[in-house]
C-alpha distance (Angstrom), angle and dihedral (degrees) to the residues before:
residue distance angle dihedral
X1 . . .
X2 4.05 . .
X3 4.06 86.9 .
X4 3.47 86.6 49.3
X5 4.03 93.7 49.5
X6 4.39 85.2 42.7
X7 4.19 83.6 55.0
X8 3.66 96.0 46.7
X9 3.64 102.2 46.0
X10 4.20 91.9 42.7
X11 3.44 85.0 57.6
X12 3.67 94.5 47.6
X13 3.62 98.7 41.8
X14 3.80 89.9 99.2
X15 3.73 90.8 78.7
X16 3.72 121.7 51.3
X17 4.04 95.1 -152.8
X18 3.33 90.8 49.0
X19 3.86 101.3 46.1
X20 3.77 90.6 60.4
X21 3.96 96.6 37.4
X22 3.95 78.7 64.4
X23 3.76 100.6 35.6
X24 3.68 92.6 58.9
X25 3.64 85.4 43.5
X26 3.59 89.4 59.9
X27 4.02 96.3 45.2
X28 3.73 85.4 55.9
X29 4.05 97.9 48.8
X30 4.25 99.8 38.8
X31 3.55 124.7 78.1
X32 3.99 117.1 -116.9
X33 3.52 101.9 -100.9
X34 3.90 85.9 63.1
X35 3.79 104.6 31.4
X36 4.48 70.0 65.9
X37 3.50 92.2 53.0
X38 3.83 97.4 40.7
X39 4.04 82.7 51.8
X40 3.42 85.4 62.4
X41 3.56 103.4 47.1
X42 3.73 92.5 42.3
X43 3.75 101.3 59.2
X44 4.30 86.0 40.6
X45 3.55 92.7 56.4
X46 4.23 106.1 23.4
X47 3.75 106.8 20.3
X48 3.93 102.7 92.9
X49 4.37 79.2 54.9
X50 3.88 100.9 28.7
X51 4.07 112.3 27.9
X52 3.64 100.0 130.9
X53 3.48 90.7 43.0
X54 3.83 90.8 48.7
X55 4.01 90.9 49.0
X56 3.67 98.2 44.8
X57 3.99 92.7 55.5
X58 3.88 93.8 31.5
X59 3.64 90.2 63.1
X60 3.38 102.0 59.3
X61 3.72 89.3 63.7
X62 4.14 101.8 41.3
């Protein structure tokens, strides 16, 4: 499922709306040892782009 979520989200990362529509989509689906390692990868691969975006749902979950 987490590959899934990584797939969905790089191919909505064009749109900011839509990036966290399905982020926070994703938080609510995964279990907690991978929302952590979807954290992770998120601010790696979109956090130059998407930071706020990243904190704001990421915070709900620390």
């Amino acid at each position: 499922m987490l590959e899934y979520v990584k797939t969905i989200l790089k191919k909505v990362s064009f749109d900011l709306v839509l990036f966290e529509k399905e982020l926070l989509k994703a938080i609510d689906t995964l279990m907690a040892k991978e929302i952590q390692t979807l954290k992770r990868w998120c601010y790696r691969t979109f956090g130059k782009k998407y930071q706020p975006i990243l904190d704001r749902c990421f915070i709900l979950v620390t």
